[in-house]
C-alpha positions as CSV (number, residue, x, y, z in Angstrom):
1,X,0.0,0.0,0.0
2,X,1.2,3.2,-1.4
3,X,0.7,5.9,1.8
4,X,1.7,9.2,-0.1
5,X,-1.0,11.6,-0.5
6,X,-3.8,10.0,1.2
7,X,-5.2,10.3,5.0
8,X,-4.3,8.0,7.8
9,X,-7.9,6.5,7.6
10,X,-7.7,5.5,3.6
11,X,-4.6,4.2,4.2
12,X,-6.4,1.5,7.3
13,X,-9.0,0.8,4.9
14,X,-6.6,0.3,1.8
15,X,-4.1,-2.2,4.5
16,X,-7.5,-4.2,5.2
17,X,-8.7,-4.5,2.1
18,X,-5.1,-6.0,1.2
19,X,-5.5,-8.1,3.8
20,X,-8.7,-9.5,2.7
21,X,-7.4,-9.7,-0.8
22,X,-4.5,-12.4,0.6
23,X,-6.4,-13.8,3.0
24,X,-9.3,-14.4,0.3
25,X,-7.1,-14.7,-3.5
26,X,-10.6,-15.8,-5.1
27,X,-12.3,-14.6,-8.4
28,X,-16.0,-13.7,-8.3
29,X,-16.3,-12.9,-4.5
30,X,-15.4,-9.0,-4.9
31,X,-18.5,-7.8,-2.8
32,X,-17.9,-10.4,-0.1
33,X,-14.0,-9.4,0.0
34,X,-15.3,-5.8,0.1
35,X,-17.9,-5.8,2.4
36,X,-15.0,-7.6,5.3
37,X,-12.3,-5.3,4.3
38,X,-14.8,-2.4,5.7
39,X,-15.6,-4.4,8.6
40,X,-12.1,-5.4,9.3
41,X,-11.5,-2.0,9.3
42,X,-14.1,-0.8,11.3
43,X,-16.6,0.8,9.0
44,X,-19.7,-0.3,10.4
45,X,-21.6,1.2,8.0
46,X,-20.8,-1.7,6.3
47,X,-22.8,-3.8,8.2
48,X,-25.9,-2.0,7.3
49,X,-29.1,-3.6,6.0
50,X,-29.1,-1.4,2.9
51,X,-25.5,-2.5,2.0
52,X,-26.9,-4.3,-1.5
53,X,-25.8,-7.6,-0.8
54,X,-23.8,-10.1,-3.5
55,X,-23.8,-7.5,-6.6
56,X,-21.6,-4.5,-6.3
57,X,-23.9,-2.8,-8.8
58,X,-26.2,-0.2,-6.6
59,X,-23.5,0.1,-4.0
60,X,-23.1,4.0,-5.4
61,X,-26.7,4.6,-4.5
62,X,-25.8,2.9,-0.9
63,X,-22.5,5.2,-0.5
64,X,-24.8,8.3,-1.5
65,X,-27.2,7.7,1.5
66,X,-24.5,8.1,3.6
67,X,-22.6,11.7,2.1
68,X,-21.3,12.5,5.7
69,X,-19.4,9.0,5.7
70,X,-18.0,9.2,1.8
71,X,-17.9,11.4,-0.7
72,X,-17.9,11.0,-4.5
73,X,-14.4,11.7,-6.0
74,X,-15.3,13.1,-9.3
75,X,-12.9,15.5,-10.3
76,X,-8.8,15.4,-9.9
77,X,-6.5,18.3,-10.1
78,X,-4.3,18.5,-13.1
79,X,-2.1,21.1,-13.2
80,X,-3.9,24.6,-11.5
81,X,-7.4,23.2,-12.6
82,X,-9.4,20.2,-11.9
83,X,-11.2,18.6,-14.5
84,X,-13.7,15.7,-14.2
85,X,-11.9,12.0,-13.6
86,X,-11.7,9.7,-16.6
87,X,-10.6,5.8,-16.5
88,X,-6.7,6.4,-17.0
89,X,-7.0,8.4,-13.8
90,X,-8.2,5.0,-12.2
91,X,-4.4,3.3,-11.7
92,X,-3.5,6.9,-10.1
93,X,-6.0,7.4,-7.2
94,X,-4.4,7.5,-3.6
95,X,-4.6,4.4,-1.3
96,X,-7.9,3.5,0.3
97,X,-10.5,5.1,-2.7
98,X,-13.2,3.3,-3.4
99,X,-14.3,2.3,-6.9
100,X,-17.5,0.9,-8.2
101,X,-18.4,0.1,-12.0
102,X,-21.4,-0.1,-13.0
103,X,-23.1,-2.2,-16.1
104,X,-24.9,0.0,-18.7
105,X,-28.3,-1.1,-19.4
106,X,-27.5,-3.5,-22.3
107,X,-25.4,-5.6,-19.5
108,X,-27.7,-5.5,-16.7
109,X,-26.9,-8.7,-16.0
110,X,-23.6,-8.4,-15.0
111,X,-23.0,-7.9,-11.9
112,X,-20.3,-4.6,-11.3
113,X,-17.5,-4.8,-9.6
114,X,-15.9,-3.2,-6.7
115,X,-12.4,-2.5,-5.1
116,X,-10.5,-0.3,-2.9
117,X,-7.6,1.1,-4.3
118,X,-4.0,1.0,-3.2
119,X,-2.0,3.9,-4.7
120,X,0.3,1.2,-6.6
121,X,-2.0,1.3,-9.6
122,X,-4.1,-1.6,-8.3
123,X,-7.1,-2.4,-6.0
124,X,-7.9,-5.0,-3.8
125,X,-11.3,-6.8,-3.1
126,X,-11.7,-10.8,-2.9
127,X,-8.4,-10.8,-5.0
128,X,-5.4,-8.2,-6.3
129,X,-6.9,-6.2,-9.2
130,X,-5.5,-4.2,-12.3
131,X,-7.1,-1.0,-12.9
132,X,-6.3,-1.2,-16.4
133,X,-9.7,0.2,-17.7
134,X,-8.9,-1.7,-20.7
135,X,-8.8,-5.0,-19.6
136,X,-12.5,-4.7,-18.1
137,X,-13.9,-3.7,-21.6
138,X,-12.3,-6.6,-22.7
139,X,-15.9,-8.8,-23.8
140,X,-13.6,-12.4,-23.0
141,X,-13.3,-10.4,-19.4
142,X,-17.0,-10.8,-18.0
143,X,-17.7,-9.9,-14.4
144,X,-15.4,-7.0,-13.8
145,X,-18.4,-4.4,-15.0
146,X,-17.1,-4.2,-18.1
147,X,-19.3,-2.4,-20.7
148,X,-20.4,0.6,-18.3
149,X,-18.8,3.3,-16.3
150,X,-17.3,3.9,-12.9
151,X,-18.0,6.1,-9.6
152,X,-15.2,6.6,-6.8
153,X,-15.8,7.6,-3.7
154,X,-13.7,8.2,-0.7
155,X,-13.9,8.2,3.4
156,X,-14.9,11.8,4.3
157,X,-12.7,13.6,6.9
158,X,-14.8,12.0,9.7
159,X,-13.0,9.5,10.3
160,X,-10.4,9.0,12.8
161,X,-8.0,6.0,13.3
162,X,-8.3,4.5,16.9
163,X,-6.5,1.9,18.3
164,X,-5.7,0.9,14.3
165,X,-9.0,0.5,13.1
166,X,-11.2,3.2,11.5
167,X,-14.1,5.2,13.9
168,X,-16.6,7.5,12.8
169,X,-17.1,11.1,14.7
170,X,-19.4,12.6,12.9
């Protein structure tokens, strides 16, 4: 895990998640390997009844319900503007981000993915993951969310690391 330019909270959430990831090194499970990295970590938000459980498509509407707990990443400065974040940003993001893709409508089917990024250009969930937005268009690639888009969201400033695991104060 890749600690520059990210809080001390991502970076709890990013080392669990990498835990998991090891721990886990399974194909498929993504939303399982995410939902006990946030647990492990001490999200207990996680834990909710709304959390959409086995499909990580609809977990962006789940993160919006709860805007003082994350916040939607989607712009990145470049240079002494920000612009809006595209998928080559995606290998770039700090430690501990959050990202989600979702199916477009002709691939409802398919079930999304999610992972929590590492700052290394990769992303943990049930397994290690590239970021490569290519390789998840790839149509001999199904189950990754391919054929749709992405949301990132982060941990807002309200939380503080305790005793190494992640507590909300807000």
């Amino acid at each position: 895990v890749n600690t520059t330019n990210t809080s001390q909270a991502s970076v709890v959430l990013a080392k669990s998640a990498q835990a998991t990831a090891r721990r886990m090194n399974s194909a498929g499970k993504c939303m399982t390997g995410f939902r006990d990295a946030m647990l492990n970590a001490g999200v207990t938000a996680a834990n909710n009844n709304d959390l959409v459980e086995g499909s990580p498509k609809g977990t962006d509407g789940w993160f919006e319900r709860h805007p003082d707990m994350f916040e939607e990443v989607k712009y990145i400065q470049s240079g002494s503007s920000a612009r809006q974040i595209n998928s080559t940003d995606l290998p770039n993001l700090p430690a501990g981000y959050i990202v989600v893709w979702v199916p477009d409508n002709n691939f409802k089917s398919e079930p999304g993915h999610i992972s929590i990024t590492n700052g290394n250009g990769q992303a943990y969930a049930d397994e290690t993951d590239n970021l490569d937005w290519g390789v998840f268009n790839d149509s001999e690639n199904s189950g990754k969310g391919e054929h749709g888009t992405f949301r990132v969201f982060r941990l807002t400033d309200k939380w503080k690391v305790e005793n190494g695991k992640l507590k909300f104060e807000g």
